[in-house]
C-alpha positions as CSV (number, residue, x, y, z in Angstrom):
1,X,122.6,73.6,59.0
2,X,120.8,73.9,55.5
3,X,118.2,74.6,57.1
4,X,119.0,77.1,59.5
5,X,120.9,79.0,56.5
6,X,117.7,79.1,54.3
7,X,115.7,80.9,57.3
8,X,118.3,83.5,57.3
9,X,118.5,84.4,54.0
10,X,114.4,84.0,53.5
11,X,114.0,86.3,56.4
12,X,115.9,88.8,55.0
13,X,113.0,89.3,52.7
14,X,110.4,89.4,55.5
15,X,109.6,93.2,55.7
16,X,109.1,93.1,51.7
17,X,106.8,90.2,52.5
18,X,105.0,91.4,54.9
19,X,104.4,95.0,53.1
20,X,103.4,92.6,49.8
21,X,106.1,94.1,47.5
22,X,108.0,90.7,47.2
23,X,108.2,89.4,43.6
24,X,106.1,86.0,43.5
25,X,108.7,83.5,42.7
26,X,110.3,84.9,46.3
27,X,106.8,84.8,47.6
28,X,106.2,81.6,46.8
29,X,109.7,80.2,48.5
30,X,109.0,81.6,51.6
31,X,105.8,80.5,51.4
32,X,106.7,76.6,50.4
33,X,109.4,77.6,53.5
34,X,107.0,78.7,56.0
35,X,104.7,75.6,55.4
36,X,107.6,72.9,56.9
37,X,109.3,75.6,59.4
38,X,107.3,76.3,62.2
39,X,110.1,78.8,63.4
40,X,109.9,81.0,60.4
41,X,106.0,80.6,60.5
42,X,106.0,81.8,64.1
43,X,108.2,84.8,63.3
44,X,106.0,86.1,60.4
45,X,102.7,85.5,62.2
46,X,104.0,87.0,65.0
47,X,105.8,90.1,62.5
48,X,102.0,90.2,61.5
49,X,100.5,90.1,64.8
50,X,102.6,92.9,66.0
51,X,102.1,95.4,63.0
52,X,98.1,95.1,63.3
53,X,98.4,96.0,67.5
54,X,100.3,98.6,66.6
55,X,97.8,100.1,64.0
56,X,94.8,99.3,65.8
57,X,96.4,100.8,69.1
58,X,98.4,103.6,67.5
59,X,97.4,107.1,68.9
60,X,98.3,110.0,70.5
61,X,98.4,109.2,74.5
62,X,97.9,112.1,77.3
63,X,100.8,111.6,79.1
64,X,100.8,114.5,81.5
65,X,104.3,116.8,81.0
66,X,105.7,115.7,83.8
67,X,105.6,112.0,83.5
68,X,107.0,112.5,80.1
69,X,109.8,115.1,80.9
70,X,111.1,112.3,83.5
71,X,110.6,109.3,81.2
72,X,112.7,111.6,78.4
73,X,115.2,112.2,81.4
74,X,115.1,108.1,82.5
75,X,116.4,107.6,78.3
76,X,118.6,110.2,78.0
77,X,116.6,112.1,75.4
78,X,116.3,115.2,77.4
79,X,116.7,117.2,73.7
80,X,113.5,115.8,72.7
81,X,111.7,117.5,75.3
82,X,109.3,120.0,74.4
């Protein structure tokens, strides 16, 4: 359960972790962490993973005005429709 408890509260910090603004002493705990939890490990590689797709792939699509006005429609965003 100790365990499980320190994951939560180490995650907590993740986003500060990931962006590098965590203080070292916190850096270095999640770090000792992450090198005998393979869950945590998995979680911020995958954190990581996901933030470099979305950079890499990140731009502007031509979505013709129709397919957009129905997918606006589909979520219930019909306000955001331009």
């Amino acid at each position: 359960m100790e365990h499980s408890e320190n994951c939560h509260e180490l995650l907590g910090s993740l986003c500060d972790y990931i962006d590098g603004e965590l203080s070292q002493e916190l850096c270095a705990e999640l770090e000792r962490h992450m090198a005998e939890c393979d869950d945590c490990r998995i979680v911020v590689d995958t954190l990581r993973k996901t933030i470099y797709l979305y950079h890499k792939t990140n731009s502007d699509p031509d979505v013709p005005g129709e397919v957009r006005e129905r997918l606006f429609q589909t979520l219930k965003l019909d306000d955001y429709i331009k």
